[in-house]
C-alpha positions as a printed Julia matrix, in Angstrom:
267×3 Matrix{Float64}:
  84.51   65.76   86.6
  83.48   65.64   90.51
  80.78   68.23   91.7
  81.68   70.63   94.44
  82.77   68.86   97.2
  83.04   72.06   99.65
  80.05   73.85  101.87
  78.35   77.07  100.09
  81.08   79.18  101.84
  83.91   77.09  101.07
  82.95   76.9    97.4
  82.5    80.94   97.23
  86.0    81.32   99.31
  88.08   79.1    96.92
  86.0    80.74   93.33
  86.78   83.96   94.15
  90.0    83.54   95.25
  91.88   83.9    91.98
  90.27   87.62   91.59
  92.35   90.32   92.68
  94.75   93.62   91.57
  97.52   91.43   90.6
  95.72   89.81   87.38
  94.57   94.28   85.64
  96.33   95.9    84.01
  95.7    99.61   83.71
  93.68   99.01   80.38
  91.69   95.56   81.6
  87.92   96.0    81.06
  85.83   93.99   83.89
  82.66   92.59   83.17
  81.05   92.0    86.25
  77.45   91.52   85.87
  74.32   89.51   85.09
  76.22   85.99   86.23
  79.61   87.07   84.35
  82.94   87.92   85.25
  85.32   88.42   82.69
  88.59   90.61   81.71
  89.15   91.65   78.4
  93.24   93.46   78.52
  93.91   95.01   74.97
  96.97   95.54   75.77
  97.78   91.74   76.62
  99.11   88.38   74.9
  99.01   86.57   77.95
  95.13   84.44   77.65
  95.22   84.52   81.13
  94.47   88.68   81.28
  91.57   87.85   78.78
  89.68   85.12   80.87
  86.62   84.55   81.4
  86.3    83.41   85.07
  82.28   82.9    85.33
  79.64   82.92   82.09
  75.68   82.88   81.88
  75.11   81.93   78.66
  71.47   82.47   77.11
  70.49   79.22   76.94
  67.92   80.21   74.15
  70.74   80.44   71.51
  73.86   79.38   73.19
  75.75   78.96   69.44
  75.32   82.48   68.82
  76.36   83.94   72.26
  79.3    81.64   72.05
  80.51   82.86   68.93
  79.91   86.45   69.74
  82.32   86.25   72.69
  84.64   84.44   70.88
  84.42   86.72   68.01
  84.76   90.0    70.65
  88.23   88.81   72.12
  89.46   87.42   68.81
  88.43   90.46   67.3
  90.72   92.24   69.05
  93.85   90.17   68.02
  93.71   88.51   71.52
  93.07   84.95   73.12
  90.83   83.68   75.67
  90.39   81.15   78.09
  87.2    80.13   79.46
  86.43   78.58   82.54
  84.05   75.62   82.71
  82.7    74.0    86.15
  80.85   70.92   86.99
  77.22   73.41   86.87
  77.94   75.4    83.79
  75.26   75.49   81.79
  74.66   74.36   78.68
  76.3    71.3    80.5
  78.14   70.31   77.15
  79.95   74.21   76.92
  82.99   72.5    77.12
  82.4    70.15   73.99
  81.1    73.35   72.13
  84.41   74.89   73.42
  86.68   72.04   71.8
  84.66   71.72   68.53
  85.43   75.63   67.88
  89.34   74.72   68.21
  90.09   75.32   71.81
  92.42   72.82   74.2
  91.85   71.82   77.7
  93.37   71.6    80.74
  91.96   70.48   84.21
  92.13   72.36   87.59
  91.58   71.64   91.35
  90.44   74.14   93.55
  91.92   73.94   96.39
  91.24   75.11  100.62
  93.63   74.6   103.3
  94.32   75.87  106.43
  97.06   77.61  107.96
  97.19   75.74  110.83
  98.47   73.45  109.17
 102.01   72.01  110.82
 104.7    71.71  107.9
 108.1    73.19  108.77
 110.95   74.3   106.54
 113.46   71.58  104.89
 116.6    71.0   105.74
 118.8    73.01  103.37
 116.06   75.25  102.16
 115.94   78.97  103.17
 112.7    81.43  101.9
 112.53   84.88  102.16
 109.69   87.32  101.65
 110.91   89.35   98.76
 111.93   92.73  100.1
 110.47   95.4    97.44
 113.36   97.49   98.23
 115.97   94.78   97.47
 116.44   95.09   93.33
 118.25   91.71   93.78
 115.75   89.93   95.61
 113.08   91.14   93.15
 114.58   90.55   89.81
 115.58   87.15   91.33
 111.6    86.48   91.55
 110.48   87.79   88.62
 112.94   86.26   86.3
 112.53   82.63   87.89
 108.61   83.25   87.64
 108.89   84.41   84.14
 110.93   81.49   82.99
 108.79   78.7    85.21
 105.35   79.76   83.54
 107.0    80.81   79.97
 105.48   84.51   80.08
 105.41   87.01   77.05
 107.57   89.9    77.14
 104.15   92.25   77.71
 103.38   90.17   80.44
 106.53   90.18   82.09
 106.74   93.74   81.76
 103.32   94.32   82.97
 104.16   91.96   86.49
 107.23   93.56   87.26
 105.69   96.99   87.5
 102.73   95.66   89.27
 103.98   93.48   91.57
 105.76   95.8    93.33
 103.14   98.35   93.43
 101.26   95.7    95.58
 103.91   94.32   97.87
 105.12   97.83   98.98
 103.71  100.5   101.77
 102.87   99.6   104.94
  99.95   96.86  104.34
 100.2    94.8   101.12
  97.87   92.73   99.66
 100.36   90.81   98.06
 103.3    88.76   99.29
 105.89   86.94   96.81
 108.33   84.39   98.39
 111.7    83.16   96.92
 113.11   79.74   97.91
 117.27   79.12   97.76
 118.61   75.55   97.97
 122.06   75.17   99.58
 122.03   79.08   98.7
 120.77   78.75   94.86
 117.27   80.21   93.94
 115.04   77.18   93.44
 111.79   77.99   93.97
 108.61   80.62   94.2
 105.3    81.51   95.0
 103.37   84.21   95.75
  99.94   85.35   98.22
  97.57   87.31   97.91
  96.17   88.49  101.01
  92.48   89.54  101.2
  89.88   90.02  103.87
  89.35   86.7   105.27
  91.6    84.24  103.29
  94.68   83.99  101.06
  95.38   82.74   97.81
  98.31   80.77   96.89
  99.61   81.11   93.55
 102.16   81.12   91.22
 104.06   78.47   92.69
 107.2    77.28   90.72
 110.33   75.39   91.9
 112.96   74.36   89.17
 113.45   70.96   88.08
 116.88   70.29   89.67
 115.61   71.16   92.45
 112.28   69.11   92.76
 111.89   66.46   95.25
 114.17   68.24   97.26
 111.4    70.38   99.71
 111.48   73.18   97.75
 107.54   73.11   97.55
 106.95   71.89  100.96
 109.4    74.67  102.2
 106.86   77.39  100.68
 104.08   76.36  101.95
 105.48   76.17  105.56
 106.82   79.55  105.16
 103.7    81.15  103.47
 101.0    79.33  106.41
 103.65   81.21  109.18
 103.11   84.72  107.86
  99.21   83.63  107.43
  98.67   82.25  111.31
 100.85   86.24  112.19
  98.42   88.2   110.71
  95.02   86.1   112.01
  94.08   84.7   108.32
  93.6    80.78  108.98
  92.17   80.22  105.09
  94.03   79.32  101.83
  92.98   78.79   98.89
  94.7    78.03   95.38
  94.37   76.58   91.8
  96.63   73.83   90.97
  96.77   71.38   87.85
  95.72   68.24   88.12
  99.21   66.41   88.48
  99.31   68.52   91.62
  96.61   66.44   93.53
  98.79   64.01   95.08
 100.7    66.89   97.14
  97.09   68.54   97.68
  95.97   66.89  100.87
  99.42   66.08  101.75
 100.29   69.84  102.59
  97.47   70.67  104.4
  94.08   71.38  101.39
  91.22   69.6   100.07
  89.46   69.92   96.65
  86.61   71.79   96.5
  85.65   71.25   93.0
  87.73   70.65   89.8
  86.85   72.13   86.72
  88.53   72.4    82.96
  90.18   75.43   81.38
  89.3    76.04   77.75
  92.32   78.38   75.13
  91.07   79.28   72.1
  93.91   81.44   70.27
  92.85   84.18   67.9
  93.19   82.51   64.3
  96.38   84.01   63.08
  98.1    82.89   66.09
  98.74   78.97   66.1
């Protein structure tokens, strides 16, 4: 796994950019101190409302801190996934991770700029989802909900949410909805904060792959970002996504591996 390849600012930009309102629910607990930052959501199935982002393990007795987190989510009837980056210490978390049951998945953090010149496809039309429109809306959050396989709870939980953020007069959030030849194809969604934007979410049905869905997205989603002065994207993409990475306008930063471990009545 590649070290950061970003400056200090860069690297902070494209870490933090997955934190925002979108990812609490009312009953999310934040732990945001002494080198951690972690959610712990009761109420949730979905491992990624029970994540924990950044650790600090005490590296005199790293067993028994691991198994005390583990034990506090799993507790609880819920799963977890842990974040591990090139610098985590102990440097072998991730092995520790795997040996207690959990899978893996790498991740690229991404940072691009809107400046970035990509234009729509031919034949591909994307609209920023009107919060007033009930079409428009349930048109995103059923093609989001079927692209990333959510839990009921989970969908319930976005569809409240979600609009809650992309209503009133200054959102912080932003979803877009791609047709092809007229037929929903594709999404994404921003979130906007003070000096960047993060990209996420992004789905585009397989019949309609290869067809500029994706591209079409982007272009749209780096317009509204150069109108409102914000010049920085980030996002968090798997690692089959790095071939389109520096063809649409990012760069990794740093990759870094995802650890699930499922509470042991659920397979």
């Amino acid at each position: 796994m590649p070290s950061c390849l970003g400056t200090p600012r860069e690297l902070e930009i494209v870490l933090n950019g997955p934190i925002g309102p979108q990812r609490l629910h009312d009953d999310t607990v934040v732990v945001d101190e002494g080198g951690w930052y972690r959610t712990i959501t009761p109420s949730s199935s979905w491992p990624g409302a029970n994540e924990i982002l950044f650790s600090n393990l005490n590296m005199r007795d790293p067993e028994g801190e691991i198994d005390a987190i583990i034990g506090e989510y799993h507790g609880l009837g819920l799963p977890l996934t842990w974040c591990v980056y090139p610098w985590t210490q102990p440097s072998d978390l991730g092995n520790r991770l795997l040996a207690r049951g959990a899978t893996q998945s790498v991740v690229l953090g991404v940072l691009g700029s809107a400046s970035f010149p990509l234009e729509l496809v031919r034949g591909v039309e994307v609209t920023r989802v009107d919060p007033r429109s009930e079409e428009e809306y349930e048109s995103y959050i059923g093609l989001m909900s079927a692209g990333f396989n959510l839990p009921p709870d989970e969908v319930v939980f976005r569809r409240r949410r979600y609009r809650q953020l992309i209503d009133g007069p200054d959102p912080c959030m932003h979803l877009l909805l791609a047709r092809y030849n007229r037929e929903v194809a594709g999404c994404c969604a921003m979130v906007v904060k003070e000096d960047s934007a993060h990209m996420t979410g992004v789905y585009v049905k397989p019949e309609f792959q290869a067809r500029g869905v994706f591209p079409s997205l982007r272009a749209a989603a780096l317009k509204y970002l150069r109108g409102i002065g914000i010049d920085l994207v980030t996002g968090h993409a798997n690692e089959k996504s790095a071939v389109w990475v520096e063809r649409f306008g990012s760069k990794v930063i740093y990759s870094y591996r995802i650890y699930q471990l499922s509470p042991p009545s659920v397979p």
